[in-house]
Steps between C-alpha positions, in 0.01 A plus 500: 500500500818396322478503110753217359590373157564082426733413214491165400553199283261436286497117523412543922196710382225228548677355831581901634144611488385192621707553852423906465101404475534280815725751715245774433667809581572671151222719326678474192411735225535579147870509374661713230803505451724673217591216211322215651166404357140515730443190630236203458357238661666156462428279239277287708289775558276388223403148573496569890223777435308291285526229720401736830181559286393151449513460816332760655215398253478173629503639828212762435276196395562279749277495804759680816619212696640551845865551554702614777794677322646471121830389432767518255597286277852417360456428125172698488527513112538103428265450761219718330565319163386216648133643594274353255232547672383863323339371184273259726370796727449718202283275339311438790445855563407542176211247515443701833431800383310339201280349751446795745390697163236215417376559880460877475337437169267234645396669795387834308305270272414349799335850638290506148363192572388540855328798330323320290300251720204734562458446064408100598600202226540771192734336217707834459650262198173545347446908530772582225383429168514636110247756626490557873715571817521564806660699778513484829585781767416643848358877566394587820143426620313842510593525112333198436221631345685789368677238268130341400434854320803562339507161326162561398592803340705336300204308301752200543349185507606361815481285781526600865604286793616639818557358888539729769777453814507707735625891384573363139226360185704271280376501120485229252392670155413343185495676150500486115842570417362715182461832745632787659770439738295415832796534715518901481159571666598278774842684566345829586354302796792327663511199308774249554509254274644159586640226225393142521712245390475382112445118626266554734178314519292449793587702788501189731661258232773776477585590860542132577752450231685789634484393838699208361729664359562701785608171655710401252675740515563570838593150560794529215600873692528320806701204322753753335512661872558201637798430211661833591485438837677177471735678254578735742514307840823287267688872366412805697775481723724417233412764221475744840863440559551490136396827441655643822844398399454617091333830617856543693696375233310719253595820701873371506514480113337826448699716747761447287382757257628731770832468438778615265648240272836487360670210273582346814364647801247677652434795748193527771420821686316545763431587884524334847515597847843603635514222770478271204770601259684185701283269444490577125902519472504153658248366273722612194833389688365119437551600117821586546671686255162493260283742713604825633324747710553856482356794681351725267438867500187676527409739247289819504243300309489198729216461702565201810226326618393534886432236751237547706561254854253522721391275775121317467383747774546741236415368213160638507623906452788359273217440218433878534852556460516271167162678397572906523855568347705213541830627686836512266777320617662834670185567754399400814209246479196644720336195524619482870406846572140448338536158754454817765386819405161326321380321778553814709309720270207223482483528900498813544190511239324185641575623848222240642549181754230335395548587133875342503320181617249520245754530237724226595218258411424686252875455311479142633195458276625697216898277530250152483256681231783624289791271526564474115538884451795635556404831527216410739692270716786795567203761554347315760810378705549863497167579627578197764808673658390856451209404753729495785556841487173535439424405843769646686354852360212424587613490862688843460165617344253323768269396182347144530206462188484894580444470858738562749618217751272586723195597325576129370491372827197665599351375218593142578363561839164590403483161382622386845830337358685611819452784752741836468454553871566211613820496271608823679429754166369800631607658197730424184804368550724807290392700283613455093563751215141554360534557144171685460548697839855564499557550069700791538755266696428246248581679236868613670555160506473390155682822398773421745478153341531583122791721570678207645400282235571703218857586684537133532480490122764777427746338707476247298506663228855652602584153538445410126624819429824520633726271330366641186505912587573596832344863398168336425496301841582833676217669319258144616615594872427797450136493455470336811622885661234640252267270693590576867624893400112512380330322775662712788456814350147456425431328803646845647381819282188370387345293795677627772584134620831598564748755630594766228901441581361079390357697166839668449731159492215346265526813306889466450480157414250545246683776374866300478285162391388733208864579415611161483211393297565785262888396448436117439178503315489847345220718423243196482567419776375835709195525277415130676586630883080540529440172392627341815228712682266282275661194565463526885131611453455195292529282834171696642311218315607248777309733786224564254384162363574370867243750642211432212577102588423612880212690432338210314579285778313728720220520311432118448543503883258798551237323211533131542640442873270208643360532846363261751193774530432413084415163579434257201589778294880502621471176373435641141804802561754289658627316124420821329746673795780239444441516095547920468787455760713260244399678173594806697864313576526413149466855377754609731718243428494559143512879511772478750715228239414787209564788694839361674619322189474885334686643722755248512541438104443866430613761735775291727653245130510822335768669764753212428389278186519550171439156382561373178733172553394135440509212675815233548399184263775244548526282247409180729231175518380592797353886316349328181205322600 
């Protein structure tokens, strides 16, 4: 990245961004400059934003019309003055809303009423007088006659009428309004109380008015509809485009409060990708003499942004990349290396033929299912390449749904699918890497596995290292000898695995690994030397949840395998056999995505990454909406 500094005319301000925002190569960030005043934005800032939101309101009120693509517009702001069509569409979503209120309103009232048929042709006009009212409620049926007592405890004079439906006795209660409150005794048994409408008379006489109403006012909801619709069929496109072209012009006039300001000119600073410092100078060339380009320093305090360019293969581990410490502009991006070492980890834990298949339907499902996350969408294209290694480990491991390939076969012939002898099978056809007869071989693998990885990750970490302190990307290579000094002479002392003279070199270049550690990273640096032990270990989880993902094949096979001897009843275990198979997929695929994306992120990013940086934001059309 190649910071760069702009001085300028002020009168080629509006015109200069203008050609900057549609080149779209300069992140271009907050200038200060020594006697020159903070910048901004352009005088038209004010009536572009305020038009911007008038139109976006329009838009948000409008019903969404169809379009293939916005465009922009040349005199965006005289254009937009023009629009008179706001003050129509608010009042017509004002009478909108006004109606939709009236609805709700009308169809609680509505509820009341249909409550209230069981009561016959009562005048509820009638029931409120100088001296007596009335309430009317719901409690449920088995307190019925619980509510009979307690309003005859009350010595209230009273009348009671109740209808019954289904789990719930509705209550219509007359009294002298000279008493004691007759709505407590009723709370203490679940009373709900329900408010009938001032002007209501009959029940009947009332619900039929409403139901006119209700008509009413639909119809006029559906006119206004209608109205908007027509509205917007005539503008959409045009405030669209509208808005599109002010929402850029908005971002031009307020990225001027970037800049520095003189009595005359103006200074931008910002950054852009070496290959484009041309591109820019020849932009500013077509200024002549009123734009000049200058390649500025960096200081200690400046912080370039990084460019992450990856190919769409890889876009799916980039996001974990952009998610977990965000490269600065100085390191290597891993998102290639995740594009790898992640799928390898996630076969090695799968380690199933069958399973692999499963789970590339599975992702396909999940990419249809989920094709508006983005988080989603990148976890399951990952899931949809990781199964090919899936399946090729599952060959080196001989594991098909936990059988082997032939035990699969013979399986398949028991149904009389084919015939093994008359194939020529006498036997299996090689023998694979059993993970739960051969773990001790398993387990040498992953180890030998995580050393590479993790040495993988120190190289680079040398890399980023070395243009910085050479010292520090010794002391990086020189974990890698810590690694292999420790593994040989381990290997050799403790297990025997290898010839004492083998222990001997691993010894030495522990021992001189040590030494170089010591000089570039000091003291600290020793009193970590048994944490790399810990790291390896750490890959053990790969053999381990691989194994328990094995085992619970094996046991859905032992439990649930149907038979032609079970008869009707295979018929019954055959889904339930497919279903625990999937679920069991699923579980690996997850834990082998959570397991594989630790390792990665934590014990292989941490070897070469320290993170921290941000990404490149060029100021450009194309990156605002």
């Amino acid at each position: 990245m190649q910071k760069v500094r702009i001085y300028a005319l002020s009168s080629i301000a509006s015109a200069l961004i203008e050609k900057l925002h549609e080149l779209g190569i300069l992140e271009i960030g907050v200038s200060q400059c020594k006697g020159m005043q903070s910048g901004s934005p352009l005088e038209s800032f004010n009536e572009i934003s305020t038009l911007l939101v008038r139109m976006r309101g329009i838009l948000s009120n409008l019903p969404k019309q169809n379009i293939n693509s916005v465009h922009e517009t040349k005199d965006a702001v005289n254009e937009a003055r023009k629009i008179k069509v706001d003050e129509e569409v608010k009042g017509l979503m004002v009478e909108l809303s006004k109606l939709e209120a009236e609805l709700g309103k009308i169809s609680e009232e509505l509820k009341i009423t249909k409550r209230l048929e069981s009561f016959g042709g009562i005048d509820f006009s009638r029931l409120e007088t100088r001296t007596t009212s009335y309430i009317f409620g719901s409690v449920s049926r088995e307190k019925l006659n619980k509510a009979k007592e307690e309003l005859s405890k009350t010595g209230l004079k009273h009348e009671f009428l109740f209808a019954l439906h289904e789990t719930t006795a509705y209550l219509l209660i007359l009294f002298e309004k000279a008493g004691p409150d007759i709505e407590l005794p009723l709370s203490r048994l679940g009373f709900t109380r329900f408010i009938v409408p001032p002007n209501l008379t009959t029940q009947e006489k009332y619900k039929f008015w409403l139901d006119r109403e209700t008509k009413n006012k639909r119809r006029r909801v559906a006119e206004i509809k209608a109205e908007l619709d027509t509205i917007s069929a005539r503008h959409y496109q045009r405030i669209a485009d509208l808005e599109h072209s002010l929402s850029i012009a908005a971002d031009r006039a307020e990225i001027a409060s970037r800049f520095s300001f003189g009595k005359s000119t103006f200074i931008i600073e910002g950054w852009l990708e070496q290959k484009n410092v041309e591109k820019l100078d020849n932009l500013l060339k077509q200024y002549g003499d009123n734009a000049v380009l200058e390649k500025a320093k960096t200081g200690l305090h400046d912080a370039a942004p990084t460019v992450l360019e990856n190919k769409d293969v890889v876009k799916p581990y980039q996001f974990l990349t952009e998610s977990y410490a965000f490269p600065n502009s100085s390191e290597l991006d891993p998102s290639l290396v995740y594009f790898f070492t992640i799928p390898l980890l996630y076969g090695m834990i799968v380690g199933d033929v069958i399973y692999g298949l499963i789970s590339i339907v599975l992702a396909l499902f999940f990419i249809k299912k989920f094709k508006g996350s983005a988080i989603m969408s990148s976890i399951s294209r990952l899931w949809l390449f990781s199964a090919i290694p899936a399946i090729l480990f599952g060959l080196v491991f001989d594991e098909f749904a936990g059988m082997t390939h032939y035990h699969l076969l013979e399986k398949l012939e028991a149904w009389g699918i084919f015939n093994l002898e008359s194939l020529g099978m006498a036997g299996p056809l090689y023998l694979g890497i059993s993970r739960l007869h051969n773990l001790t071989t398993v387990f040498q693998i992953t180890l030998l596995v995580g050393m590479i990885h993790l040495a993988l990750g120190l190289v680079m970490g040398a890399i980023n290292e070395w243009h910085h302190s050479k010292k520090h990307a010794i002391g990086k290579l020189a974990w890698i000898g810590v690694e292999l000094g420790g593994y040989l002479a381990i290997s050799s002392f403790l297990f025997n695995a290898m010839p004492a003279s083998i222990g001997n070199i691993g010894a030495g270049i522990l021992a001189l690994s040590a030494v170089l550690i010591a000089w570039s990273e000091g003291v600290v640096g020793i009193l970590e030397l048994p944490g790399i032990a810990g790291n390896v270990f750490s890959y053990m989880r790969i053999a381990v949840v691989g194994v328990v993902g094995a085992i619970l094949a094996e046991l859905i096979n032992a439990l649930f395998m149907p038979t032609p001897q079970q008869g009707i009843l295979a018929l019954i275990f055959f889904p339930l056999f497919i279903l625990l198979h999937v679920i069991n997929t699923f579980i690996a695929m997850f834990e082998a995505v959570i397991q594989g994306g630790r390792l990665n992120i934590i014990e292989f990013k941490l070897k070469f990454l320290k993170g921290g940086g941000r990404p490149f934001r060029p100021f450009a059309v194309k990156n605002m909406r």
